[in-house]
C-alpha positions in Angstrom: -33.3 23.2 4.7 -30.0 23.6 5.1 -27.4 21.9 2.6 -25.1 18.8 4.0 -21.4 20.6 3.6 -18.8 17.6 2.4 -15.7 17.6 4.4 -12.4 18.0 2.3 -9.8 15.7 2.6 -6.7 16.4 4.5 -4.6 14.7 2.6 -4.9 12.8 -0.8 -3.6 10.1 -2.3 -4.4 9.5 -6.7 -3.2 7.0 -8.5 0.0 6.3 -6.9 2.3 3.3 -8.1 5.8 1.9 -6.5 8.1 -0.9 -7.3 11.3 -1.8 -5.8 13.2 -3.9 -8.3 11.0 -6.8 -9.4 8.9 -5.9 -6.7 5.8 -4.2 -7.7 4.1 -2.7 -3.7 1.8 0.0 -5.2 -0.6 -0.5 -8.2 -3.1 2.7 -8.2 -3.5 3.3 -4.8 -6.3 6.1 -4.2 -7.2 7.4 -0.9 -8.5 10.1 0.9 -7.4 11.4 4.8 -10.0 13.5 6.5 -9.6 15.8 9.6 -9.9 14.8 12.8 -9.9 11.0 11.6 -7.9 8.1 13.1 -7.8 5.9 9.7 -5.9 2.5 10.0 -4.0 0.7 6.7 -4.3 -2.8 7.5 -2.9 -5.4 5.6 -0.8 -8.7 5.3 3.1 -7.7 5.5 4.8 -6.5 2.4 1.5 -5.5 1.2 3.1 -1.7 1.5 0.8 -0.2 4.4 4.7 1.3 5.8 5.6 2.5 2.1 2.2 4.5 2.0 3.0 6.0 5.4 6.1 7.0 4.4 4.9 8.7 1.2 2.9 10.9 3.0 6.0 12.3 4.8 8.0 12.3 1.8 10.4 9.7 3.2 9.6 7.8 -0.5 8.8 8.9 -3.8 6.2 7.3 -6.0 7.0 6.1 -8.8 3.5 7.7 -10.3 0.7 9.5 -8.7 0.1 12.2 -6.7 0.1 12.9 -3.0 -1.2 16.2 -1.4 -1.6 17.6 1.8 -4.0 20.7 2.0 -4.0 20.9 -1.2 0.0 20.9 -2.0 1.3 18.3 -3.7 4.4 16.9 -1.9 5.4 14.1 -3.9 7.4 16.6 -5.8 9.3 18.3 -2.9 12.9 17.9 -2.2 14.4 17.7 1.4 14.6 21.5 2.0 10.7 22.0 0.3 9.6 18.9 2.5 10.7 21.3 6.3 7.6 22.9 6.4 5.4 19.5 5.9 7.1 18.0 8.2 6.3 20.4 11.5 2.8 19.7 10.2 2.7 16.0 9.7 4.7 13.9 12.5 6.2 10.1 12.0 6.1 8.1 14.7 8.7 5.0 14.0 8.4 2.0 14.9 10.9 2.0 18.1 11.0 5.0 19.1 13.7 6.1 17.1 15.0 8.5 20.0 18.9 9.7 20.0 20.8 7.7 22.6 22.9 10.1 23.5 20.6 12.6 24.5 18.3 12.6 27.9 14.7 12.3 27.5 14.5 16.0 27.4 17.2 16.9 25.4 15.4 15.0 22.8 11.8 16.0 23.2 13.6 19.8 23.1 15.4 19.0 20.1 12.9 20.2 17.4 12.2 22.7 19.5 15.6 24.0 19.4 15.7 23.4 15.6 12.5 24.7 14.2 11.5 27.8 16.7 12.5 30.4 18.3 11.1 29.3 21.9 13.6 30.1 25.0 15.5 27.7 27.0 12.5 28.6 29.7 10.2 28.0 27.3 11.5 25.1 25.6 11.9 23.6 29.2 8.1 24.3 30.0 6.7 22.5 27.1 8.7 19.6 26.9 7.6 19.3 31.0 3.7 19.9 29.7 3.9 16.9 26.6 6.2 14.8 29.3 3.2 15.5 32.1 0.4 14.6 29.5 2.0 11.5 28.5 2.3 10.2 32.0 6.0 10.2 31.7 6.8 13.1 34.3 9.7 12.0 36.0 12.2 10.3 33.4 13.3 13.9 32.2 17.0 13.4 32.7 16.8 9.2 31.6 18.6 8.3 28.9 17.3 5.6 26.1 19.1 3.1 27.7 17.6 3.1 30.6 13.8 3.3 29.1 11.4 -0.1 28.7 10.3 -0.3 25.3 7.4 0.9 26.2 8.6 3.8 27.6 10.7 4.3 24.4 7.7 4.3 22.4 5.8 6.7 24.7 9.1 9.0 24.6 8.7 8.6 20.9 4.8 9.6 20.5 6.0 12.8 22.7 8.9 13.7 20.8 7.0 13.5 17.6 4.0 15.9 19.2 6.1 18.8 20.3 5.4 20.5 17.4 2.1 20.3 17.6 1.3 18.6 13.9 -1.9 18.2 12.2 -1.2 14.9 11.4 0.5 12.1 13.0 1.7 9.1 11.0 2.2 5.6 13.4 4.4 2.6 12.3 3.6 -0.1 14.3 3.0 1.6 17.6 2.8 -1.4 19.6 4.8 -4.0 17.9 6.3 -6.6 20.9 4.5 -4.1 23.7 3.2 -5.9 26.7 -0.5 -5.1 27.3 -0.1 -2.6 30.1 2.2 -0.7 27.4 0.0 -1.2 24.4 -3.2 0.0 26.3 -0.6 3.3 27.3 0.1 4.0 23.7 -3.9 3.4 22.6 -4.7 6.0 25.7 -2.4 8.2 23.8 -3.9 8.0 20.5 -7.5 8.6 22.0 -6.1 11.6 23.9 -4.5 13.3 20.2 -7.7 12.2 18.4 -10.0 14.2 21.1 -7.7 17.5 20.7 -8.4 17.3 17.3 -4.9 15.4 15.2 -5.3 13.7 12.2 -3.7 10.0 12.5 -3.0 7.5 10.0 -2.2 4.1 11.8 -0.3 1.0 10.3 -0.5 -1.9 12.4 -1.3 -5.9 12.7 -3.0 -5.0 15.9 -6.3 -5.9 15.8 -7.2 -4.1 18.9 -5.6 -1.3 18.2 -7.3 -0.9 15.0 -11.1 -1.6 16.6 -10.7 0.7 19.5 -9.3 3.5 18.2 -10.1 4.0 14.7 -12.9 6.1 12.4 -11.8 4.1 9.1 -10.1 1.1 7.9 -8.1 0.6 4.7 -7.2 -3.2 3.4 -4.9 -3.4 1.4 -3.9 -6.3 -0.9 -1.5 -7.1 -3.7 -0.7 -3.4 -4.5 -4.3 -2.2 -3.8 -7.2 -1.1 -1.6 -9.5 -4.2 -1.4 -11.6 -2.7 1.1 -12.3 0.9 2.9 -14.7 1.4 5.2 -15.5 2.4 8.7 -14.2 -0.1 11.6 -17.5 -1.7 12.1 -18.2 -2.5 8.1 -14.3 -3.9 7.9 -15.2 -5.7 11.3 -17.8 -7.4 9.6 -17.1 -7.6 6.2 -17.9 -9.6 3.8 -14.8 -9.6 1.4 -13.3 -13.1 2.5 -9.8 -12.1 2.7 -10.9 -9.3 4.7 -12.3 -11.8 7.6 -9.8 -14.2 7.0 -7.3 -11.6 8.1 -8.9 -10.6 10.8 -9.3 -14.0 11.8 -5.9 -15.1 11.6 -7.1 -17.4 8.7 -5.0 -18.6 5.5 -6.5 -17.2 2.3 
């Protein structure tokens, strides 16, 4: 018979702890990221679900605990260390976060430009490929200004896949999207989760987190209050749990 192998984490997450001022956001947070998982922090807001995302980019420090991704701790990395993780683990922000002075392909080259050693040719022929996948063929020489916020967002995914990371980190993907735009950025996700990325999701969508995600972490005053896949968090039994989901008081 053969033996049940246990997939390793991706990236972990062991005891970590964060205040700001008075304000205590972490209190022993432990979590594990698989590969190949879509997993979802959900949670009331200032519960930290964004502070968490941004630890695992190294965009914030715990105070205590550890973080590591493939095994390297990055919790202790400083900007010029934290290069490297960072071609390997993308941040999509909230809105897009694009430069507004450069065209929509002058920013999806950008990293390019930084972080290989691709040709103009080349660089041209991928950012036409991510453009072409993302159904955005066509607003190449646009400017931010002249994007929906949709689009912006879509332009922001794309920018942040270039690189082709193992991970992609979303803030609030779909914050004050239409539906049309929401489903376009959920089609997205789908699409990177069936090549094979690692995605850790923070949203208050409740779509977003039932059609597209493996797992589900709740988080509540500094903690995980439940963890599970979408279908046990979907019917849970944790009353602030289904109160959230809900839209109840608790």
């Amino acid at each position: 018979m053969r033996e049940k192998v246990e997939k390793k984490p991706l990236i972990e997450i062991r005891g970590i702890h964060k205040r700001f001022g008075n304000k205590i956001v972490h209190r022993g947070i432990d979590l594990d990221v698989y590969p190949g998982e879509v997993l979802a922090l959900m949670g009331g807001s200032g519960c930290g679900k964004s502070v968490l995302l941004r630890m695992i980019v190294g965009l914030e420090k715990p105070d205590r605990g550890t973080i590591k991704f493939n095994g390297q701790h990055i919790e202790t990395l400083s900007e010029d260390e934290l290069v490297p993780i960072r071609k390997k683990i993308a941040y999509v922000f909230q809105y897009g976060a694009l430069f507004d002075s450069f065209s929509v392909e002058e920013n999806l080259a950008y990293p390019l430009r930084e972080h290989t050693a691709l040709n103009e040719h080349q660089i041209h022929n991928k950012v036409t490929t991510t453009l072409d996948k993302l159904g955005l063929r066509g607003s190449e020489k646009l400017y931010p200004s002249g994007l929906s916020g949709g689009m912006q967002r879509r332009v922001g995914v794309a920018r942040s896949i270039i690189m082709n990371p193992e991970v992609i980190l979303y803030d609030e993907p779909t914050t004050g999207l239409d539906p049309f735009n929401t489903q376009q950025i959920l089609k997205i996700m789908l699409h990177l989760k069936q090549t094979g990325a690692t995605s850790v999701l923070v949203t208050h969508d409740m779509h977003a987190i039932f059609s597209v995600t493996d797992r589900v972490a709740f988080l509540k005053d500094g903690q995980i209050l439940a963890l599970g896949t979408r279908d046990e968090i979907k019917n849970s039994p944790i009353r602030e749990v289904s109160s959230f989901i809900h839209g109840e008081s608790y």
